[in-house]
C-alpha positions in Angstrom: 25.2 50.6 48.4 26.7 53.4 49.9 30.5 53.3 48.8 32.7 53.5 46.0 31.3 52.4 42.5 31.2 48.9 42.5 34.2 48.3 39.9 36.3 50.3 41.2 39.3 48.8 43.9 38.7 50.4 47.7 42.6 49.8 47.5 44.0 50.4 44.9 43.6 54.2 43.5 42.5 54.3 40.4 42.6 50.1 39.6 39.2 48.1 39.2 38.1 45.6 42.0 38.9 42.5 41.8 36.5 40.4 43.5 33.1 38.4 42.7 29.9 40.5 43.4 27.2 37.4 44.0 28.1 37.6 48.1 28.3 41.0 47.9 24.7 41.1 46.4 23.1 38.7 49.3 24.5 41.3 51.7 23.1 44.2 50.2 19.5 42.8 49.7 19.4 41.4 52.6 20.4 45.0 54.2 18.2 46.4 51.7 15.0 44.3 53.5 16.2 44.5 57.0 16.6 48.1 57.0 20.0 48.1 59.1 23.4 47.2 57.5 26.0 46.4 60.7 22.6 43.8 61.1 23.8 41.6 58.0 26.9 41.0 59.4 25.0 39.3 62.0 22.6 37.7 59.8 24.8 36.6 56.8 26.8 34.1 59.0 23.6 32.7 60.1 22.5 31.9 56.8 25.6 30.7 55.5 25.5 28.3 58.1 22.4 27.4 57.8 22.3 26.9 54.0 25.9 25.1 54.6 23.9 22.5 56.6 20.6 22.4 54.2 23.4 21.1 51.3 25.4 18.9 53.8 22.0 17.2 54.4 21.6 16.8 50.9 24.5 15.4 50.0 24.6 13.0 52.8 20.9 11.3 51.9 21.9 11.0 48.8 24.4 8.4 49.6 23.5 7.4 53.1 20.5 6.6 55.2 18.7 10.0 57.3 20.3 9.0 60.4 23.4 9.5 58.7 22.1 12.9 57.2 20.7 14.1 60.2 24.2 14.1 61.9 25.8 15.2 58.7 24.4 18.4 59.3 26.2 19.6 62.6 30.0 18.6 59.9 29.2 23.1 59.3 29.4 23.4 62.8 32.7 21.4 63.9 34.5 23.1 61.4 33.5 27.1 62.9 30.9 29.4 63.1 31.2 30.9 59.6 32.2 34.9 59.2 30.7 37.3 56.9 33.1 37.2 53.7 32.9 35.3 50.3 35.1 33.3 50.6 33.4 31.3 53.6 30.2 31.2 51.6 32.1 29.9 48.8 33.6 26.9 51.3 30.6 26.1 52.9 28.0 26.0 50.6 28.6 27.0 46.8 31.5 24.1 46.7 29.4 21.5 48.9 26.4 22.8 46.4 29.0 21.7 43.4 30.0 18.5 44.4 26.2 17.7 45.6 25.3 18.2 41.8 28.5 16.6 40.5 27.8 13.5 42.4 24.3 14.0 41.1 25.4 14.1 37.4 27.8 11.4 37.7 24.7 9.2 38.7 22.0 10.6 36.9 23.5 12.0 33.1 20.5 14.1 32.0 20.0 17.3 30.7 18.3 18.2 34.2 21.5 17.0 36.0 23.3 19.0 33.5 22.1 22.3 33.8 22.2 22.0 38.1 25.6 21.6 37.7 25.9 23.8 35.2 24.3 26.6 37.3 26.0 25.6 40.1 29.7 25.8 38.7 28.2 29.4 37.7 27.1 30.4 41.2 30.4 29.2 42.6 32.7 31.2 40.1 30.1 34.7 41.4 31.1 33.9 44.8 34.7 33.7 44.5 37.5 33.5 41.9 38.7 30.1 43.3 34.9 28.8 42.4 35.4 29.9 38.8 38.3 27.9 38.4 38.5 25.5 40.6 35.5 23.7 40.2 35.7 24.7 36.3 38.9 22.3 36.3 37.3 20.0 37.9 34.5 19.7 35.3 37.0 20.0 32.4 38.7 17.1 34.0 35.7 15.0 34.9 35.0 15.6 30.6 38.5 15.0 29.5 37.5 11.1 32.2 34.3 10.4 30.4 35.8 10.9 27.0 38.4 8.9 27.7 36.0 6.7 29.6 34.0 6.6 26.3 30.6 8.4 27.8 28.8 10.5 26.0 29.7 14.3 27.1 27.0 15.9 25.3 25.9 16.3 29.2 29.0 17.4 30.0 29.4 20.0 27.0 25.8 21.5 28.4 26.9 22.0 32.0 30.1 23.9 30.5 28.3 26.0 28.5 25.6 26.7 31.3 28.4 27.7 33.6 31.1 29.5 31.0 27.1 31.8 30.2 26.3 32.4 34.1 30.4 33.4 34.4 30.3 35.8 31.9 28.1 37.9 33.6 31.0 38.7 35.9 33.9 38.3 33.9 32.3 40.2 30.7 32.1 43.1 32.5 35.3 42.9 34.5 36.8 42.8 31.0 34.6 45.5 29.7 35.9 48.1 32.1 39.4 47.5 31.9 39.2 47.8 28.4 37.7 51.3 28.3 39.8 52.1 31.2 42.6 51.2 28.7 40.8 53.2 25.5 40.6 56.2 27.2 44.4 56.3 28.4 44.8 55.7 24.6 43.0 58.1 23.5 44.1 60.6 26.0 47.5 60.4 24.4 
């Protein structure tokens, strides 16, 4: 909010950044409402964790009793207390948050099912770069299964298309601003 542009690489002069703004975005309305920023480095770990453990519940009930949930929970907390960067938030919740609606797909193949996972390939690749493409292989791979499996992945196609849309909204502009970084050097000349 109060730095460099956000596009721009912190460092490396003159380069574009190279990271995923959806964390980045959290922090700053979140800092935006508190009112202090060092704050959000406090509070962001605490939500992480916290929203780690909601989808840790989920998953577990889905395929066990809530005993078994309940203590699924405290899995965020064996591993560490999580730190303020994307790449945690990515870890602990946006690839649980995948596989929760993967496993959900797999079981229920609707167009509901499909645009969860859809959105939630898309919220992982905003995180962090490794949520773009790994979980995106994943999908592609889990399509290139059911085809061979014989399955319909009309489903499949909608969740790809949900998630390549939400992606775009990063990598579209990423794109965008090397290219006129690269028009003007060309015009320059």
């Amino acid at each position: 909010m109060f730095g460099n542009p956000p596009f721009r690489d912190p460092t490396n002069v003159g380069e574009y950044a190279f990271y995923l703004w959806l964390y980045h975005l959290i922090v700053a309305f979140l800092g935006k409402i508190l009112g202090i920023f060092f704050v959000v480095t406090k509070v962001v770990p605490i939500l992480i964790l916290a929203l780690s453990m909601l989808v840790l519940y989920k998953i577990a009930r889905e395929n066990f009793s809530r005993e078994v949930a309940m203590v699924a929970v405290l899995i965020s907390l064996a591993l560490k207390f999580p730190e303020a960067h994307p790449r945690t938030m990515l870890s602990m919740v946006m690839i649980p948050l995948f596989y929760f609606s993967l496993f959900r797909f797999s079981r229920d193949r609707n167009i509901k099912s499909a645009i969860f996972l859809g959105i939630s390939w898309g919220l992982a690749g905003l995180t962090h770069v490794l949520g773009t493409f790994g979980a995106g292989s994943i999908l592609f791979m889990k399509t290139g299964i059911d085809k061979i499996g014989r399955v319909k992945i009309w489903y499949n196609i909608v969740a790809m298309s949900i998630g390549v849309t939400i992606l775009l909204l990063f990598w579209a502009l990423y794109y965008s601003c090397i290219m006129q970084k690269h028009l003007t050097r060309i015009r320059s000349w």
